[in-house]
Wavefront OBJ file of the C-alpha trace (Angstrom):
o trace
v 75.113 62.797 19.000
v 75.220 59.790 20.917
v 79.082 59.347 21.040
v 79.375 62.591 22.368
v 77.045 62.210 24.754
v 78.652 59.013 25.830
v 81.765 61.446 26.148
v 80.593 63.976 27.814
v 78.369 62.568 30.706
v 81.141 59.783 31.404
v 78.335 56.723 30.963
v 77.533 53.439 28.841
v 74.421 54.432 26.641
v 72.796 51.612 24.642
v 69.664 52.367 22.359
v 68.485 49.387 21.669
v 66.355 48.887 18.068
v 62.830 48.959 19.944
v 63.823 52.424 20.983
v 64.549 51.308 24.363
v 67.458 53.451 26.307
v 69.814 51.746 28.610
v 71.882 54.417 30.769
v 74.956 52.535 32.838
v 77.199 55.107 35.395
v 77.677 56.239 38.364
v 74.391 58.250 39.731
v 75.064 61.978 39.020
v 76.449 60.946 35.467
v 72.815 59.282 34.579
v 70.883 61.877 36.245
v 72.949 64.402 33.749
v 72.669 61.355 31.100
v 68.931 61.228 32.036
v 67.983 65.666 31.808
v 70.161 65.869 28.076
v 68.274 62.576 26.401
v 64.546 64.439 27.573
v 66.074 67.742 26.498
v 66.620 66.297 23.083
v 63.400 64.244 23.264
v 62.117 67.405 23.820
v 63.909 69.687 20.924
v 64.362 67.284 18.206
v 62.552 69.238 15.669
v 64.637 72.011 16.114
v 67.610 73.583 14.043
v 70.836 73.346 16.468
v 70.332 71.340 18.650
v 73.741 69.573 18.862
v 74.834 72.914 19.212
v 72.523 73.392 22.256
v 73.361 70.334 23.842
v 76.586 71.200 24.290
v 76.171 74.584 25.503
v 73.788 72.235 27.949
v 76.405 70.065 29.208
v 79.089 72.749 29.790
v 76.746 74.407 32.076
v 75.407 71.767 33.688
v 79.338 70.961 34.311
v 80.252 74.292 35.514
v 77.246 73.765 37.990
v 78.590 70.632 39.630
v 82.199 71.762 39.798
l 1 2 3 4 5 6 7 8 9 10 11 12 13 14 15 16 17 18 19 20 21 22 23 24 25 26 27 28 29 30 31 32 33 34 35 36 37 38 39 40 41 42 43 44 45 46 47 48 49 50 51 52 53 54 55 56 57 58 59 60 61 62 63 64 65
């Protein structure tokens, strides 16, 4: 999930192994970056979420363009 999140937000993401997130791109990518890492902080127990995420993005896409 986090390769194509890397893709599809256009940022460097680093997760460090304390956990630690480290977002890197230009200020509306991150924010977007920012929103779809709570989102799946958010619905991690849940069935489809990759799914979901993508759905996300697209919209959140179609919103900007």
């Amino acid at each position: 999930m986090i390769s194509m999140l890397k893709k599809e937000v256009n940022c460097d993401i680093f997760v460090g192994q304390n956990g630690r997130i480290w977002i890197n791109g230009g200020v509306e990518d991150m924010d977007l970056a920012l929103r779809t890492i709570y989102l799946i902080e958010k619905e991690a127990h849940t069935n489809g979420l990759t799914d979901r995420i993508v759905d996300f993005l697209k919209a959140e896409k179609g919103a900007r363009s």
